[in-house]
N, C-alpha and C positions, 0 to 999 in steps of 0.2 A: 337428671333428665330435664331440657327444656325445650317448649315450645312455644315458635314464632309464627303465629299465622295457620298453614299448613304442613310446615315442616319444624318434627325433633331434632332434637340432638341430644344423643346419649353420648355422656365424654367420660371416660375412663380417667380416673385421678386418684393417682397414688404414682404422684412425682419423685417421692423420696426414692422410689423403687425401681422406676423408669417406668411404671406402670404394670409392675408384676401382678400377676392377679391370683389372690389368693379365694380359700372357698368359699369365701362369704362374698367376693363379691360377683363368682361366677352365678353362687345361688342366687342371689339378686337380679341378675340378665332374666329372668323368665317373666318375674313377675314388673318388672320395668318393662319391658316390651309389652305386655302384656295389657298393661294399664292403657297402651294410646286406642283410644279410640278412633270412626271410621273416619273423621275430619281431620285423621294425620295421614296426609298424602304420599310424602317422604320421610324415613327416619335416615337422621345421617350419626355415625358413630366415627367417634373423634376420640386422640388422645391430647398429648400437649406437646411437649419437648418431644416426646414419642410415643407412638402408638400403642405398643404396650411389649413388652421382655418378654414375656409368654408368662405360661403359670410360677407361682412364688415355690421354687425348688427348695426351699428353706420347710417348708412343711410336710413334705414326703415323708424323712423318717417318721414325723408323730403321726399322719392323715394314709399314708400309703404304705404301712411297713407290713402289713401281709395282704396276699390276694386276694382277698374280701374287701379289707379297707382299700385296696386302688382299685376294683371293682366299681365300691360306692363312690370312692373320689372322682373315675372317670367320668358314674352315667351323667355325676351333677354338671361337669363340663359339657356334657355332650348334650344336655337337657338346654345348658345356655345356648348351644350351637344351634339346635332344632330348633329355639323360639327364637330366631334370628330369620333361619333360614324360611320357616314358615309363615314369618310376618307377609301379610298380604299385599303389602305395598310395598315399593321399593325404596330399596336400603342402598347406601353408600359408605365407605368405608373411605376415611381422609385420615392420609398416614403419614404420618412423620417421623423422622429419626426413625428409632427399632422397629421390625414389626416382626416377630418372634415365635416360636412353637405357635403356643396357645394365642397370642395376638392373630398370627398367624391365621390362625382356626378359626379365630371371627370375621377375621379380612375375608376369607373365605368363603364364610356363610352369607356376605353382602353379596347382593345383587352386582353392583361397579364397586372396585377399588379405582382411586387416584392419588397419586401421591404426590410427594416432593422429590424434587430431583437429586434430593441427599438421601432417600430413606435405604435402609437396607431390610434385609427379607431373608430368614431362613427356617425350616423347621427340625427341629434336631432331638426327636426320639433315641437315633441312633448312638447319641453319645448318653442315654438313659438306659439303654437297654427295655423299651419301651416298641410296642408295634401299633404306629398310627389308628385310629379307629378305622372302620371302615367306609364309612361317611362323610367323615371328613377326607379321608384319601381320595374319595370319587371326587368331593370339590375341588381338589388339587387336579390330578386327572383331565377333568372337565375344562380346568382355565390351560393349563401347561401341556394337557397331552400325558403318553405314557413315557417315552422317555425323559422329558426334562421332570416328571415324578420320580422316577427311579432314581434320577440324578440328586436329585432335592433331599431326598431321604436315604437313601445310600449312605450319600456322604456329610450331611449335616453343613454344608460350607453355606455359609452366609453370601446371599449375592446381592450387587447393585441396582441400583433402580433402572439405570439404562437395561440390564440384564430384562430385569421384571416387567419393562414394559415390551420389550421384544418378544419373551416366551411367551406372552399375553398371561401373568401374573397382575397387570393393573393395567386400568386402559388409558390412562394418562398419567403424565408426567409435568408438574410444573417447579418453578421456583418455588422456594417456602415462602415468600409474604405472598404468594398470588394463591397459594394452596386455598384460603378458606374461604376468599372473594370467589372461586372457583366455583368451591362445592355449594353455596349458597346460589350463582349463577345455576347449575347445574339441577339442582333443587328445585329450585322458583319455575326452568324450565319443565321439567315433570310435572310438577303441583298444576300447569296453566294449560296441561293439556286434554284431552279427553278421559275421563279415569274410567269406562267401563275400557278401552281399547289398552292403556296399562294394565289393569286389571288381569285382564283375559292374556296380554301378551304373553305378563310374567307366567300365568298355570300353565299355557302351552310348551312354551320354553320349555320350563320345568318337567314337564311330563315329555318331553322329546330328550331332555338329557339323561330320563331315566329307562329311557329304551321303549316308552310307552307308545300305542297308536289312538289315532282317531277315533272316538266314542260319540257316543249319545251324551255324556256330558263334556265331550268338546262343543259337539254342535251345539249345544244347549247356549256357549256362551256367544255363537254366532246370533243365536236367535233375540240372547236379551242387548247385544250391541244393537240390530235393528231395530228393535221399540225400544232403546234408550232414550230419553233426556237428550244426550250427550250427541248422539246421532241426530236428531229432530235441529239440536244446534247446531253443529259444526255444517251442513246441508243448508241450513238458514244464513248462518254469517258468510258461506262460501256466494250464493248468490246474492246476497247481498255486497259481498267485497267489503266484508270487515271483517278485524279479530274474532272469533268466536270467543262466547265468555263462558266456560264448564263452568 
């Protein structure tokens, strides 16, 4: 994990592997996310050559060989998944080469994916004999829709980036040298803008793709954007005709 300014960057590294992720370092996702405090605006998670092959299928037999042990193997994935998903700020997910099952599931748990124009994209429980979480299949769902889900996981086929940006799997597509000049573009954009209106964006969102309605703690966040900081600025620099500074 590092941090420049207001924006992390968590990077996945274990090249030798293409970035398989084994359990130790899925355990690790919770308490790394974890750590940033409220001064980290944007986390971006990155791999290298690739984003990551999904989980290290080499440890099944000793971690997953009865349904208890892939029980506990799953919730610890899916424990990485939730502290991704529930980080408060937004997340990015900059993908290169593979981006696989369990890669996959992270790419997923960001707020935007962006990628490169080479990467490819598949989730393949179905050649494990495995039944996606639940949770994570709504993230899929959510970006692709229900049929290019069922497509996806049906049949395990690995698809192209052009593919992923069309089913809205990622919401851009670049070269690979422009990929990281991007996400840092992209970043700095977020990080320079009003953060109770991020803020509040993302829980709505969130709470409309989970079927939810309008409460007293939606309107709650109506209420603290008008006596924000952030409000009192952007109303100032506006009549004044300059930048506002959050």
């Amino acid at each position: 994990m590092e941090t420049a300014g207001a924006v992390a960057t968590l990077t996945i590294d274990r090249p030798g592997k293409r970035n398989a992720l084994n359990l130790d370092m899925w355990t690790a996702i919770p308490e790394l996310v974890g750590s940033l405090g409220p001064d980290t605006r944007v986390l971006l998670i990155q791999g290298g050559e690739h984003f990551s092959a999904g989980a290290d299928i080499a440890e099944f037999e000793a971690l997953r060989s009865g349904a208890d042990d892939a029980a506990r193997y799953s919730e610890i994935v899916h424990a990485a998944e939730r502290a991704i998903t529930d980080f408060p700020q937004p997340t990015i997910a900059v993908i290169n080469g593979f981006c696989i099952g369990g890669g996959c599931e992270i790419a997923l748990a960001c707020d935007m994916r962006i990628a490169a124009d080479d990467a490819r994209f598949g989730i393949t429980p179905a050649k494990l004999g495995i039944v996606y979480n639940f949770t994570s299949t709504k993230q899929l769902v959510d970006a692709v829709g229900k049929a290019w889900a069922k497509q996806i996981l049906f049949t395990s086929e690995i698809i192209d980036a052009a593919t992923a940006l069309r089913i809205g799997l990622v919401n851009e597509l670049h070269p690979e040298g422009d990929l990281e000049a991007r996400a840092k573009q992209l970043a700095d954009t977020i990080s320079s803008r009003a953060q109770v209106t991020v803020r509040g964006s993302k829980k709505i969102i969130n709470r409309i793709a989970d079927g939810e309605h309008e409460d007293d703690s939606v309107r709650a966040l109506y209420d603290e954007a008008v006596h924000s900081a952030d409000y009192a600025e952007g109303v100032r620099a506006f009549l004044e005709k300059r930048t506002p500074r959050f």
